[in-house]
PDB file of N, CA, C and O in Angstrom:
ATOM      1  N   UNK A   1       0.835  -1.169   0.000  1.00  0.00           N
ATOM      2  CA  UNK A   1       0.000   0.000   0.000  1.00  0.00           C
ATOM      3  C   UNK A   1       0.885   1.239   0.000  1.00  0.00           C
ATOM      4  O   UNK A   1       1.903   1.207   0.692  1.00  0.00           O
ATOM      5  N   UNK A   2       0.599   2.316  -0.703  1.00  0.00           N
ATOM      6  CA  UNK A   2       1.778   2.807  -0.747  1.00  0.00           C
ATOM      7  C   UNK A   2       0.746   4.585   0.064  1.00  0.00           C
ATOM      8  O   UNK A   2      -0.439   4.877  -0.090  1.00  0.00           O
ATOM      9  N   UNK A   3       1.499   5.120   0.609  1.00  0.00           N
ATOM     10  CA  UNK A   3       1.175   6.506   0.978  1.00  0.00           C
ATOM     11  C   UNK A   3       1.483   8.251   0.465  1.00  0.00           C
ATOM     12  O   UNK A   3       2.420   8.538  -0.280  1.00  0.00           O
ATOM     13  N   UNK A   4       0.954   8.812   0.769  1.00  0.00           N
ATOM     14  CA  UNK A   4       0.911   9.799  -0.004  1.00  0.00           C
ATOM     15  C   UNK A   4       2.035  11.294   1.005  1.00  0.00           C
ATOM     16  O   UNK A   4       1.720  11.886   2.037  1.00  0.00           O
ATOM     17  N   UNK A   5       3.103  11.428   0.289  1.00  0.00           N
ATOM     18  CA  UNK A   5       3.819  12.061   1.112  1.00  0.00           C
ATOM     19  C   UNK A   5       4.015  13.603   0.784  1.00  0.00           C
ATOM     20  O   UNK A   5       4.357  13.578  -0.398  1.00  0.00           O
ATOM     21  N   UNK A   6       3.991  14.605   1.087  1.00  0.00           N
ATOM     22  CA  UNK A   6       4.563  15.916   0.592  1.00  0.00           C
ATOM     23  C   UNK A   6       5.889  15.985   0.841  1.00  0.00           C
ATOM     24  O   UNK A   6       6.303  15.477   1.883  1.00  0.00           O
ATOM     25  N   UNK A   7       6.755  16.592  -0.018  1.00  0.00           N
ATOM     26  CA  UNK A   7       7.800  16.765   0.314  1.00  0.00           C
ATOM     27  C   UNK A   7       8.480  18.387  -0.318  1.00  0.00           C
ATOM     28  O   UNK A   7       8.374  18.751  -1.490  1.00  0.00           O
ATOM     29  N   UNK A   8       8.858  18.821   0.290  1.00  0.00           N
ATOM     30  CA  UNK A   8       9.399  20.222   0.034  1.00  0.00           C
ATOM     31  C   UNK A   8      10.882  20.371  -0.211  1.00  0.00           C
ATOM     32  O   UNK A   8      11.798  20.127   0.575  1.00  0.00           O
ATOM     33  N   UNK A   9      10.965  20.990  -1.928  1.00  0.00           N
ATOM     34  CA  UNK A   9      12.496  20.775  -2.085  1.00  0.00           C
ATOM     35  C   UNK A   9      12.845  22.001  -2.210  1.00  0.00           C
ATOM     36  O   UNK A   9      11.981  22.731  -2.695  1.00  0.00           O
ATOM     37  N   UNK A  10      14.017  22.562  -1.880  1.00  0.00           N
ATOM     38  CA  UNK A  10      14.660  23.338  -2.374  1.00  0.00           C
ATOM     39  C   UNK A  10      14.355  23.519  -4.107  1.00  0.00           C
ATOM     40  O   UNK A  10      13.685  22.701  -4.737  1.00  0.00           O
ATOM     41  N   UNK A  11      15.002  24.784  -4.736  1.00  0.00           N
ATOM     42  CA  UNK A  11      14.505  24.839  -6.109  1.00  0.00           C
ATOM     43  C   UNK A  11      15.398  24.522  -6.377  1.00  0.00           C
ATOM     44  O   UNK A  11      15.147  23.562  -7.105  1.00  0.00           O
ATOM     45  N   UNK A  12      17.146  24.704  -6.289  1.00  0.00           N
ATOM     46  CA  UNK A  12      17.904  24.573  -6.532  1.00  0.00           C
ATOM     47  C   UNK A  12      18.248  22.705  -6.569  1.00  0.00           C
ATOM     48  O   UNK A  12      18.623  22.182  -7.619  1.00  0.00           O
ATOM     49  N   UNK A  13      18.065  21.949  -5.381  1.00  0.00           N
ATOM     50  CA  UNK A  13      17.689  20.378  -5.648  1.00  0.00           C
ATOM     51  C   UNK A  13      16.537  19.871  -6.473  1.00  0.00           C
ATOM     52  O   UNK A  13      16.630  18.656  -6.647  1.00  0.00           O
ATOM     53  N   UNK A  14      15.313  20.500  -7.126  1.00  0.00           N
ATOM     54  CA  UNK A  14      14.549  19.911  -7.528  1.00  0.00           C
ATOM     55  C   UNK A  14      15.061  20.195  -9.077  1.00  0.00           C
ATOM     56  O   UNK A  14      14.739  19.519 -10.054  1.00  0.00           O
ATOM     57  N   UNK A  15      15.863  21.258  -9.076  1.00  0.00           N
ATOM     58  CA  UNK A  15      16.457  21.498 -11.038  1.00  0.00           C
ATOM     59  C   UNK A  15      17.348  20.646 -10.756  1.00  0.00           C
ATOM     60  O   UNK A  15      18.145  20.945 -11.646  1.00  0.00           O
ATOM     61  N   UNK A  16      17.948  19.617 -10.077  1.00  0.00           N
ATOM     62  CA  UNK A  16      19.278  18.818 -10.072  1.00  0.00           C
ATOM     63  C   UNK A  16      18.625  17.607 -10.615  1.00  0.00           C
ATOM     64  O   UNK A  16      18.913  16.931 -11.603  1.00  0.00           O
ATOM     65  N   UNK A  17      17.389  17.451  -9.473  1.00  0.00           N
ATOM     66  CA  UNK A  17      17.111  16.282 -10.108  1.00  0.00           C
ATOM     67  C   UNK A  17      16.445  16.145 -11.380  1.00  0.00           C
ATOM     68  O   UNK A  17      16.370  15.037 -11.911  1.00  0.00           O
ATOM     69  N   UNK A  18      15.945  17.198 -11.923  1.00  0.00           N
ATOM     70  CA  UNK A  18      15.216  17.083 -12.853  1.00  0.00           C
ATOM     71  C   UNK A  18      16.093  17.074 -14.108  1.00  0.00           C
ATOM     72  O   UNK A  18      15.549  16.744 -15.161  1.00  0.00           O
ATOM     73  N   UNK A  19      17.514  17.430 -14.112  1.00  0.00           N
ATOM     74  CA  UNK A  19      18.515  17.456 -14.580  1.00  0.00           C
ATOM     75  C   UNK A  19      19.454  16.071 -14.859  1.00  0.00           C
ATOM     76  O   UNK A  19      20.169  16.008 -15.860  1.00  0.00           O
ATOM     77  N   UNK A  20      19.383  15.035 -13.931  1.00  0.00           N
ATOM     78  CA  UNK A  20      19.945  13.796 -13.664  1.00  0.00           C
ATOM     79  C   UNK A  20      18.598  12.796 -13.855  1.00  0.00           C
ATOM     80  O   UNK A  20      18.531  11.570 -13.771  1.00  0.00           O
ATOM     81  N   UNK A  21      17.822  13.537 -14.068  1.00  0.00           N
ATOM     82  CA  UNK A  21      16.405  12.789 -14.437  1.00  0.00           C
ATOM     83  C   UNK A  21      17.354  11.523 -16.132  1.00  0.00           C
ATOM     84  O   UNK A  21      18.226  11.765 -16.967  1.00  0.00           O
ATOM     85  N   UNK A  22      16.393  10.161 -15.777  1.00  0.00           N
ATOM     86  CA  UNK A  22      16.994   9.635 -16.826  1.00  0.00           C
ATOM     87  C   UNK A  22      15.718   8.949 -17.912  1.00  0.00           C
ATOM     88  O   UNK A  22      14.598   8.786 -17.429  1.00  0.00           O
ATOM     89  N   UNK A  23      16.013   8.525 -19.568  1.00  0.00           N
ATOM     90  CA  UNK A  23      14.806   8.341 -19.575  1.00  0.00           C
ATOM     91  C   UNK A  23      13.743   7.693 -18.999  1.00  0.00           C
ATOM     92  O   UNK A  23      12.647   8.143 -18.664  1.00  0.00           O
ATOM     93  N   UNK A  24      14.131   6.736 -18.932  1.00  0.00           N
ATOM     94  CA  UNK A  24      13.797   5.522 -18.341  1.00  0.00           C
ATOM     95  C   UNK A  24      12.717   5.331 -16.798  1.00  0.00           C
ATOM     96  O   UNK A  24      12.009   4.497 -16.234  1.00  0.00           O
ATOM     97  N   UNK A  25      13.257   6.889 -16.646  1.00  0.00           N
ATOM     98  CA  UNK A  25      12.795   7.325 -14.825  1.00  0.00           C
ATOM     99  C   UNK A  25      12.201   8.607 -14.629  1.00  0.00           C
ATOM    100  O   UNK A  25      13.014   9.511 -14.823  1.00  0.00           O
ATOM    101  N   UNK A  26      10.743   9.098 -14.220  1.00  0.00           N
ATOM    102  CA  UNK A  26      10.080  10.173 -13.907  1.00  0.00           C
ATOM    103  C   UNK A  26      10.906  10.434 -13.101  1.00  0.00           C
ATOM    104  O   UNK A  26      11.606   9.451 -12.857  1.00  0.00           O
ATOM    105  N   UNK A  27      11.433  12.168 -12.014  1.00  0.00           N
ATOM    106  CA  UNK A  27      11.183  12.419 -11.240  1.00  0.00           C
ATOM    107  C   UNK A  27      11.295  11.580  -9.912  1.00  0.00           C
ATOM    108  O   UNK A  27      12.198  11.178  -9.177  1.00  0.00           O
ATOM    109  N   UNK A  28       9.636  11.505  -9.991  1.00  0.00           N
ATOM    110  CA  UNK A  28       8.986  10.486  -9.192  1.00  0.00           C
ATOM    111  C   UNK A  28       9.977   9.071  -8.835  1.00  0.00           C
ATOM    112  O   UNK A  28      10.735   9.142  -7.868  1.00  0.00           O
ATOM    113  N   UNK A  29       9.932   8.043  -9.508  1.00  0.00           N
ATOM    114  CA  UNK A  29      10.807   7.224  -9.657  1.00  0.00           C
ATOM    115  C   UNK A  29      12.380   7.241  -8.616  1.00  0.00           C
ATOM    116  O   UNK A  29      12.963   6.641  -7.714  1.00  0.00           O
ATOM    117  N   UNK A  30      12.483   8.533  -9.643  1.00  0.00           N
ATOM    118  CA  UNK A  30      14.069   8.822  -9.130  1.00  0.00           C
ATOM    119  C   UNK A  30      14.517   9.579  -7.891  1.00  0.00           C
ATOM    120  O   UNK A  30      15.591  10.012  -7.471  1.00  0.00           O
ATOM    121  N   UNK A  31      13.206   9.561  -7.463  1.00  0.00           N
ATOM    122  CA  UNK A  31      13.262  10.003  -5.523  1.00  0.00           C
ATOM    123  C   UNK A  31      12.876   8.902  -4.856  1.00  0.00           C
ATOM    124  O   UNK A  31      13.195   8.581  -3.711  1.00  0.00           O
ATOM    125  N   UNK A  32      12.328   8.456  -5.450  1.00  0.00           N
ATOM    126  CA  UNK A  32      11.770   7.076  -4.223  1.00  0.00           C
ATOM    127  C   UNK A  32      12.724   5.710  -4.365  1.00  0.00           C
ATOM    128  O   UNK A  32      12.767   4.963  -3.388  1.00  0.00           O
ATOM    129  N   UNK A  33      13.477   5.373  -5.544  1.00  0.00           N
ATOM    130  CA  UNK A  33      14.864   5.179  -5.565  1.00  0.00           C
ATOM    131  C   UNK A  33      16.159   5.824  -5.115  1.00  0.00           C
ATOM    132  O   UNK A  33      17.255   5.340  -4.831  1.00  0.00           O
ATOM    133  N   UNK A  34      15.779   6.845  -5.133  1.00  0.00           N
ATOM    134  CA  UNK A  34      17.252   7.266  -3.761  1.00  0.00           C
ATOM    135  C   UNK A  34      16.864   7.183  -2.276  1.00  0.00           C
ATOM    136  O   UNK A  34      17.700   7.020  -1.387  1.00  0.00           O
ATOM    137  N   UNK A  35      15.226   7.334  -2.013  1.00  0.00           N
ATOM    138  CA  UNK A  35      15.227   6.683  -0.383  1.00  0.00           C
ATOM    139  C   UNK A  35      14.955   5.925  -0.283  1.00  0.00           C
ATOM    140  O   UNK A  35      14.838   5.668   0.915  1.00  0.00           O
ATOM    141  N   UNK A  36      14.654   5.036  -0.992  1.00  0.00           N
ATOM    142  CA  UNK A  36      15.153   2.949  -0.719  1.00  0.00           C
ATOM    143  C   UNK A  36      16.459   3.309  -0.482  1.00  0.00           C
ATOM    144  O   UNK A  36      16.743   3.563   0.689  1.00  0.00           O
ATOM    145  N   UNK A  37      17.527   3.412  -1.518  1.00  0.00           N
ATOM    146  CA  UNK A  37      18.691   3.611  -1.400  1.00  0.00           C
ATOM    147  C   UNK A  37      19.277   3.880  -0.030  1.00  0.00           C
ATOM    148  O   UNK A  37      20.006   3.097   0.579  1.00  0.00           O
ATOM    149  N   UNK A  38      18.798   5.316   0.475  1.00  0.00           N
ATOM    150  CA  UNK A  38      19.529   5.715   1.264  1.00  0.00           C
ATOM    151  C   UNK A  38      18.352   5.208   2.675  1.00  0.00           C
ATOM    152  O   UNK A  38      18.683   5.726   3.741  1.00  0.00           O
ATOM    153  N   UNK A  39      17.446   4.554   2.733  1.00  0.00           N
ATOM    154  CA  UNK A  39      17.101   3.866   3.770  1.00  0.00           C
ATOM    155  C   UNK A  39      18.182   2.628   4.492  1.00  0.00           C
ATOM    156  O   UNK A  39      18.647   2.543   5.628  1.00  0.00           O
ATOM    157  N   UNK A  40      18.373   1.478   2.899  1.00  0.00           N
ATOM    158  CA  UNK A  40      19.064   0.537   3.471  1.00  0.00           C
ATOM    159  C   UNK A  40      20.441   0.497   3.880  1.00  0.00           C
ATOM    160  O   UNK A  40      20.926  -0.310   4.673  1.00  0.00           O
ATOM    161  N   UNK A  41      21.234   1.744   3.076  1.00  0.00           N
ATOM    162  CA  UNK A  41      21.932   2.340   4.028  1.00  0.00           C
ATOM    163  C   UNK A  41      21.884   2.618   5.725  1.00  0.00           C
ATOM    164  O   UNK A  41      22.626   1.984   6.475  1.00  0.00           O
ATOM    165  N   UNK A  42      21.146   3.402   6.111  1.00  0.00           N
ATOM    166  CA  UNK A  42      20.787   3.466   7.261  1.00  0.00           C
ATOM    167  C   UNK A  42      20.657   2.398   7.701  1.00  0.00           C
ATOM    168  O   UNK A  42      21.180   2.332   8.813  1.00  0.00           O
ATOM    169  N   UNK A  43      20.084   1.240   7.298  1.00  0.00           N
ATOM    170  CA  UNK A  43      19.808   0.006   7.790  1.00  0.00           C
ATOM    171  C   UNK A  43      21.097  -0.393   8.113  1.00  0.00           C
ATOM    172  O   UNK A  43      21.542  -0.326   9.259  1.00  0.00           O
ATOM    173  N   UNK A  44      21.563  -0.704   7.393  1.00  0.00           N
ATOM    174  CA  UNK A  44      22.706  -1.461   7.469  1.00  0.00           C
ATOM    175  C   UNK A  44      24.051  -1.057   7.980  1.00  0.00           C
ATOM    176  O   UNK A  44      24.924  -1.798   8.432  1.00  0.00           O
ATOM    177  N   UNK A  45      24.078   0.612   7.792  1.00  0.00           N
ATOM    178  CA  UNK A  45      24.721   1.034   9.282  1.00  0.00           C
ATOM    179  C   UNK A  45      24.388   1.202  10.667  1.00  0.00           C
ATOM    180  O   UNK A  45      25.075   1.395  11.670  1.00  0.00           O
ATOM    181  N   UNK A  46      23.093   1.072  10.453  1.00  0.00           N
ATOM    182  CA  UNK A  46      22.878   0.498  12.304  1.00  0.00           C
ATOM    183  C   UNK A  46      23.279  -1.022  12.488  1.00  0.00           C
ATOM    184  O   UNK A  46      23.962  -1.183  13.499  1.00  0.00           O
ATOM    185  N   UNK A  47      22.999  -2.322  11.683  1.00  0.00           N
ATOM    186  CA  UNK A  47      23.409  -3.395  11.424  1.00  0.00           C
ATOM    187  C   UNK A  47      24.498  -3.218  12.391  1.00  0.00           C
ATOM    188  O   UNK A  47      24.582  -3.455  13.596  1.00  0.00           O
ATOM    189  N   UNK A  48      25.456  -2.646  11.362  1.00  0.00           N
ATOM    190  CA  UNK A  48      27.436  -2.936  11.483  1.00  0.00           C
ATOM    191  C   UNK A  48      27.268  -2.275  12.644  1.00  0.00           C
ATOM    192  O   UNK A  48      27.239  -3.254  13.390  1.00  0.00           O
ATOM    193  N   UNK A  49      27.122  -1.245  13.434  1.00  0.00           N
ATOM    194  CA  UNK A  49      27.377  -0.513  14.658  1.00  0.00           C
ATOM    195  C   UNK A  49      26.492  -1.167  15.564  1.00  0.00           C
ATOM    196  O   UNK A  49      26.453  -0.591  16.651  1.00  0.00           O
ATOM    197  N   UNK A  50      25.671  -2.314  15.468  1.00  0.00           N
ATOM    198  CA  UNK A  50      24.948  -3.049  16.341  1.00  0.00           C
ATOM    199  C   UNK A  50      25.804  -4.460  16.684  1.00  0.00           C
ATOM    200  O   UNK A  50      25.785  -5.182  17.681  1.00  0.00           O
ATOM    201  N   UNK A  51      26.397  -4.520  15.698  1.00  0.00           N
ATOM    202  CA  UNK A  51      27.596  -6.118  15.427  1.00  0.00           C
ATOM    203  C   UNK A  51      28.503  -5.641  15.932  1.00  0.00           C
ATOM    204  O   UNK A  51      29.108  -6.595  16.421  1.00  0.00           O
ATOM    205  N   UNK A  52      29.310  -4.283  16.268  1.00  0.00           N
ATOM    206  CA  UNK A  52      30.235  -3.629  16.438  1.00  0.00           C
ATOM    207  C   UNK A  52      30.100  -3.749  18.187  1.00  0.00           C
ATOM    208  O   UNK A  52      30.914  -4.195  18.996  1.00  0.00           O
ATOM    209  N   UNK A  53      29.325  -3.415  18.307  1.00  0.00           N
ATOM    210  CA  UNK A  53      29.049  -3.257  19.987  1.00  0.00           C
ATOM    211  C   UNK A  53      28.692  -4.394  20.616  1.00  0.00           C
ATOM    212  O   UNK A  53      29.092  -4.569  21.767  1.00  0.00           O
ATOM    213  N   UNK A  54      27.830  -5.428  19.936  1.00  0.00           N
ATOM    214  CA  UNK A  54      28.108  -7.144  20.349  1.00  0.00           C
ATOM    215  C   UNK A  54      29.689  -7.413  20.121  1.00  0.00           C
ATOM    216  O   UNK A  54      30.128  -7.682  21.239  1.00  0.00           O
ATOM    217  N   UNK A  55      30.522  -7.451  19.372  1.00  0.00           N
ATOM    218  CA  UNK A  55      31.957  -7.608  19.546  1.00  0.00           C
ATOM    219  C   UNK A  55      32.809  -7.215  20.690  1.00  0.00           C
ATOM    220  O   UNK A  55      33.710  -7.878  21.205  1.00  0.00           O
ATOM    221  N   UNK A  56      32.294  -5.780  21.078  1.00  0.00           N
ATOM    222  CA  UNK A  56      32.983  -5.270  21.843  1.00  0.00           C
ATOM    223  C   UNK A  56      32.788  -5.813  23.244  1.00  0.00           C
ATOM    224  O   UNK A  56      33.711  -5.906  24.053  1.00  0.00           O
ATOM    225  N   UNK A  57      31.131  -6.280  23.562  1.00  0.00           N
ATOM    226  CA  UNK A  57      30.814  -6.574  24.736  1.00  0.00           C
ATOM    227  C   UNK A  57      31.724  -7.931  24.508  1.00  0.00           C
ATOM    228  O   UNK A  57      32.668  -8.184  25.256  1.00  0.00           O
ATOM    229  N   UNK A  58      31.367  -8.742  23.450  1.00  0.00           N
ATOM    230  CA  UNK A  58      32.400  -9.750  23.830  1.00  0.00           C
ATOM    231  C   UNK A  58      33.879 -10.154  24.329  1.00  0.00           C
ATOM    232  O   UNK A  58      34.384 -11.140  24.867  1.00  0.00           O
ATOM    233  N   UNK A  59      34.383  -8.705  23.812  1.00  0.00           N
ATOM    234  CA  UNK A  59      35.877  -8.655  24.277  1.00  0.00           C
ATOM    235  C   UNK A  59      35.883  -8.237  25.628  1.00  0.00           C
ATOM    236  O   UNK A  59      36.868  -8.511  26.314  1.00  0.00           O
ATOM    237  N   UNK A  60      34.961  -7.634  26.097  1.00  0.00           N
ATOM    238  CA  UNK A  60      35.080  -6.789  27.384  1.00  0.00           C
ATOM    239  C   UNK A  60      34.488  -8.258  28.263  1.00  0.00           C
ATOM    240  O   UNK A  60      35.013  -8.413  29.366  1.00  0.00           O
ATOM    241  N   UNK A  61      33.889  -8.866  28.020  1.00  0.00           N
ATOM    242  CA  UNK A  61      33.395 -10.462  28.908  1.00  0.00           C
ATOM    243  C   UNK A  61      34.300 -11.220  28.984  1.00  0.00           C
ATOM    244  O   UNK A  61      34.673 -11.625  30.085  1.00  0.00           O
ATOM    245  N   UNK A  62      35.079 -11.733  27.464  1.00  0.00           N
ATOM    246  CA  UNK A  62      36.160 -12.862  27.561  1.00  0.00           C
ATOM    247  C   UNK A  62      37.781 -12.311  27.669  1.00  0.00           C
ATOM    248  O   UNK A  62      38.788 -12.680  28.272  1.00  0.00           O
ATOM    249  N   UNK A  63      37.452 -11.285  26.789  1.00  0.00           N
ATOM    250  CA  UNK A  63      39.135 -10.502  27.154  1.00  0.00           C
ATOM    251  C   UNK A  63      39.673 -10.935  25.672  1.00  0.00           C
ATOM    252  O   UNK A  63      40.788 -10.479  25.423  1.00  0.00           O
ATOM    253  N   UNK A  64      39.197 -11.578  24.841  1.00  0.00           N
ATOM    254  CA  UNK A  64      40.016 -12.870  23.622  1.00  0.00           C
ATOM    255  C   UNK A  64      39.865 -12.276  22.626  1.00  0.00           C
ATOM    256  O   UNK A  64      38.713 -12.113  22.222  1.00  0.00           O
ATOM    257  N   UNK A  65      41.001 -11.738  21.872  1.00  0.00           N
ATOM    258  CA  UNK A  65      41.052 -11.113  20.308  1.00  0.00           C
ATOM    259  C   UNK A  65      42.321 -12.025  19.711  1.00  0.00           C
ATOM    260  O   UNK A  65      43.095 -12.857  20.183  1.00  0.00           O
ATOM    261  N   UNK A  66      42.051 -11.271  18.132  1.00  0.00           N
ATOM    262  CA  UNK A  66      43.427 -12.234  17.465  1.00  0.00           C
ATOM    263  C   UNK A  66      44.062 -11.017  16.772  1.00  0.00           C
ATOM    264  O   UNK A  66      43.693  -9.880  16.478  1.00  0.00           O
ATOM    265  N   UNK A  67      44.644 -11.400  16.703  1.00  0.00           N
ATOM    266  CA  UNK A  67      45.886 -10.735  16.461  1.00  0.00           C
ATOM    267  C   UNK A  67      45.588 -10.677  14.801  1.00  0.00           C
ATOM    268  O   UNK A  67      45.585 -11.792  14.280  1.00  0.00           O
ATOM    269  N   UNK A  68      45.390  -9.775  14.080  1.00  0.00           N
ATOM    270  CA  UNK A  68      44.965  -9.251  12.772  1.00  0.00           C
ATOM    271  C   UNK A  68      45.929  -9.324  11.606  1.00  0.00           C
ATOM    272  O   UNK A  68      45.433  -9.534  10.500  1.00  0.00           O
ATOM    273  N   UNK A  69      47.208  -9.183  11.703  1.00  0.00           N
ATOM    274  CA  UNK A  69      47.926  -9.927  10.761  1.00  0.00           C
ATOM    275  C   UNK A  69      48.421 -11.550  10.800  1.00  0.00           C
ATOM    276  O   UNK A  69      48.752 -12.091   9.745  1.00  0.00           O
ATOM    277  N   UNK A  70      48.447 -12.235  11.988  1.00  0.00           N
ATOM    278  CA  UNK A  70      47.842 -13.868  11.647  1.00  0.00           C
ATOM    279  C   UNK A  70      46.650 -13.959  10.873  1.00  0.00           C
ATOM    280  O   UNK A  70      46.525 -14.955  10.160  1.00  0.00           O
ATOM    281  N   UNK A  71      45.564 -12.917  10.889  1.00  0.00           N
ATOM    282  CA  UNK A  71      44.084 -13.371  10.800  1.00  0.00           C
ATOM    283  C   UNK A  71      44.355 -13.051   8.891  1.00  0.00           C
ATOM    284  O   UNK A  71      43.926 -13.719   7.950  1.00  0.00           O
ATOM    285  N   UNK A  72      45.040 -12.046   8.874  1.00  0.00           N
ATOM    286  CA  UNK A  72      45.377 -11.799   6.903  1.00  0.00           C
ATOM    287  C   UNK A  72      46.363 -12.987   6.675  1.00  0.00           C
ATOM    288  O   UNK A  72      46.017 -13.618   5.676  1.00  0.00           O
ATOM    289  N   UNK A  73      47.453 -13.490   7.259  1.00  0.00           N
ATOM    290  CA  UNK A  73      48.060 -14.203   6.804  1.00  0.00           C
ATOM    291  C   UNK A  73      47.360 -15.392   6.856  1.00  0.00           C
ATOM    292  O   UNK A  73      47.302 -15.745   5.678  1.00  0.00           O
ATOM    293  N   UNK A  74      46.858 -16.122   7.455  1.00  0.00           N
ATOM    294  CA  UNK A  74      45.722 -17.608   7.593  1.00  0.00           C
ATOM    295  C   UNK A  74      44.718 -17.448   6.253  1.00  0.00           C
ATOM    296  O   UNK A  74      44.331 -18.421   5.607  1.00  0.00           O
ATOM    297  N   UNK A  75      44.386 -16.153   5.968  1.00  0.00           N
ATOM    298  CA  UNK A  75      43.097 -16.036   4.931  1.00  0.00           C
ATOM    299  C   UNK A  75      43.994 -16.306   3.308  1.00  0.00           C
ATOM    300  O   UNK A  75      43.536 -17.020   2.416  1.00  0.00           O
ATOM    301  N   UNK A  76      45.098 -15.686   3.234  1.00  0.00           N
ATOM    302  CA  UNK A  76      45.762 -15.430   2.271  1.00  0.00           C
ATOM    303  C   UNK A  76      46.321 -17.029   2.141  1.00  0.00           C
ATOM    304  O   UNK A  76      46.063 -17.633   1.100  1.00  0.00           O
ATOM    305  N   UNK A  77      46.807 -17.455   2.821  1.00  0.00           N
ATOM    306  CA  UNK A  77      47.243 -19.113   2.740  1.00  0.00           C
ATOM    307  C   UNK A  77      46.225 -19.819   2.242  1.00  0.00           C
ATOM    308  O   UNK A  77      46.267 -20.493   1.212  1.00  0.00           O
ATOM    309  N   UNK A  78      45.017 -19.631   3.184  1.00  0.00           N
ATOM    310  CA  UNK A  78      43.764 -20.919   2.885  1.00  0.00           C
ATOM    311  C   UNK A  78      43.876 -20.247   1.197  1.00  0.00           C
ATOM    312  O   UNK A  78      44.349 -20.984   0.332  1.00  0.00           O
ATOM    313  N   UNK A  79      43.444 -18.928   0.848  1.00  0.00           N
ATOM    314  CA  UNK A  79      42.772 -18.957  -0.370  1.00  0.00           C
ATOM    315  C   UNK A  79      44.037 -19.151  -1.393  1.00  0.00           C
ATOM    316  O   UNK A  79      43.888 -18.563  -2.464  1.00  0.00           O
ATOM    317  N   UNK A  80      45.270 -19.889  -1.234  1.00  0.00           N
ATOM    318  CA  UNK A  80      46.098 -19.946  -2.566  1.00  0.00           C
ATOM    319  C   UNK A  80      46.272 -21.250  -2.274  1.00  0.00           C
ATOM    320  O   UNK A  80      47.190 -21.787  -2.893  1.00  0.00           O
ATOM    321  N   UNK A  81      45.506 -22.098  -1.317  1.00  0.00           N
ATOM    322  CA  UNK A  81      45.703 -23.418  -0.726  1.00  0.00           C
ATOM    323  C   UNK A  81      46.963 -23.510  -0.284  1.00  0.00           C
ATOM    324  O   UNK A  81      47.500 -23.950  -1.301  1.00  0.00           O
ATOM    325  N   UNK A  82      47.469 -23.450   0.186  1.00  0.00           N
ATOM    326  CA  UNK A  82      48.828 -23.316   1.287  1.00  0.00           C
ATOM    327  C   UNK A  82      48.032 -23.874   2.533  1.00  0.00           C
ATOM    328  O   UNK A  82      47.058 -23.303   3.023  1.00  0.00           O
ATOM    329  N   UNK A  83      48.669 -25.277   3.062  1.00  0.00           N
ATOM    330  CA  UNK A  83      48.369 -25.553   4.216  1.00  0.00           C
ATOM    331  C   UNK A  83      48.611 -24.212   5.737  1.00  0.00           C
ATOM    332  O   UNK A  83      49.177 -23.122   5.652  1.00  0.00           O
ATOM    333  N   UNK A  84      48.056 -24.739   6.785  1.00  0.00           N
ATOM    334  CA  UNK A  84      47.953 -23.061   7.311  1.00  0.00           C
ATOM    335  C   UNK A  84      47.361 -23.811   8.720  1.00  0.00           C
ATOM    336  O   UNK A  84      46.992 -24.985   8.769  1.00  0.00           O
ATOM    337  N   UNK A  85      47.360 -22.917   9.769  1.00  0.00           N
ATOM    338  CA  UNK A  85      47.180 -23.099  11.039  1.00  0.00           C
ATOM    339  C   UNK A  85      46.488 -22.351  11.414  1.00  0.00           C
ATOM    340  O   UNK A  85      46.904 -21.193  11.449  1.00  0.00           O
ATOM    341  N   UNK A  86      44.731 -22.710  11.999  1.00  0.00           N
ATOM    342  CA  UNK A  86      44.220 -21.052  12.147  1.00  0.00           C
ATOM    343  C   UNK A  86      45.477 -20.603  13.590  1.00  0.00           C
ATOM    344  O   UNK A  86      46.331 -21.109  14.319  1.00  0.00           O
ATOM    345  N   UNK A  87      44.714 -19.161  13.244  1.00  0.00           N
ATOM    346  CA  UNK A  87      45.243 -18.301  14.211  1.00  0.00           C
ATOM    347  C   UNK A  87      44.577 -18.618  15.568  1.00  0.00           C
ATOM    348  O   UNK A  87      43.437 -19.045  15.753  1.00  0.00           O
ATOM    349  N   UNK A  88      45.801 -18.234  16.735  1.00  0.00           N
ATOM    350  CA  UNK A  88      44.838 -18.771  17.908  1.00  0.00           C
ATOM    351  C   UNK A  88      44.719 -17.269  18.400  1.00  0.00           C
ATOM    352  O   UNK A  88      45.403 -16.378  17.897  1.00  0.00           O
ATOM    353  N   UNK A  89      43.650 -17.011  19.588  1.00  0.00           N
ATOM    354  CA  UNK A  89      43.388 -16.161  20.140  1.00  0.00           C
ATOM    355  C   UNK A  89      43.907 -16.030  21.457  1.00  0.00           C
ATOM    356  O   UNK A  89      44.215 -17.007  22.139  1.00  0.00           O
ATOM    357  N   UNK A  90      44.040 -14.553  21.929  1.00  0.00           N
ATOM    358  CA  UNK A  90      44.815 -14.390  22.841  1.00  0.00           C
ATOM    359  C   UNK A  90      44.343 -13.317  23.812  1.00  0.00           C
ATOM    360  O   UNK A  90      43.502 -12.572  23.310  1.00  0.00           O
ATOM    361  N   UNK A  91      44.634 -13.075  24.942  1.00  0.00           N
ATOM    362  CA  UNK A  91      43.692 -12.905  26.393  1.00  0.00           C
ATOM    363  C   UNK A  91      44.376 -11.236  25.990  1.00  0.00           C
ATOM    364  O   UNK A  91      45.458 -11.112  25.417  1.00  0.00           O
ATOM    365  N   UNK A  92      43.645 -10.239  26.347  1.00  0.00           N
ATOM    366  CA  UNK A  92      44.188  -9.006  26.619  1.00  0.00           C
ATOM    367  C   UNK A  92      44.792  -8.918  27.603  1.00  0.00           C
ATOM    368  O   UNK A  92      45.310  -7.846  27.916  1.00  0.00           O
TER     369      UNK A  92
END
C-alpha cells in the first residue's frame, strides 16, 4: 500500500534532479529510488554498529582477540591453498 507524502524541495535540488532525471525514470521514480537507497543504508549502518558493539561486549566479557595480521596471513594461505594453522586467540 503505498502513501501519499509531501515533500518540500529546495529549487535549486529539484532542477538537479530534474537534470539527472533519466529516460527511463520520472522524477517520481528517481526520488523514491534514492530513499530505498539511502534507507538501506541506514539500515545497514545500524546493522554494522549493532555487530560492532556485540563484539565489543564480547571482548570486554572474555578478554580474547586475534591478532589481525595472523588473521590476513591464515586467509591469504587458505585462499592460494597453502596448508595453514588457524590463528589462535589471545587474552588481553
Amino acid at each position: 500500500m503505498s502513501a501519499t507524502t509531501i515533500l518540500k524541495l529546495p529549487d535549486d535540488l529539484k532542477a538537479r534532479i530534474a537534470a539527472a532525471e533519466q529516460p527511463d525514470k520520472t522524477p517520481h521514480a528517481f526520488m523514491v529510488e534514492a530513499l530505498r537507497m539511502q534507507t538501506e543504508l541506514a539500515e545497514r549502518r545500524r546493522e554494522f554498529f549493532q555487530s560492532a558493539r556485540l563484539a565489543q561486549q564480547e571482548v570486554d566479557q572474555y578478554g580474547l582477540v586475534y591478532d589481525a595480521d595472523e588473521v590476513f596471513s591464515y586467509m591469504r594461505d587458505r585462499l592460494a591453498g597453502r596448508p595453514t594453522q588457524e590463528p589462535k586467540p589471545v587474552k588481553l
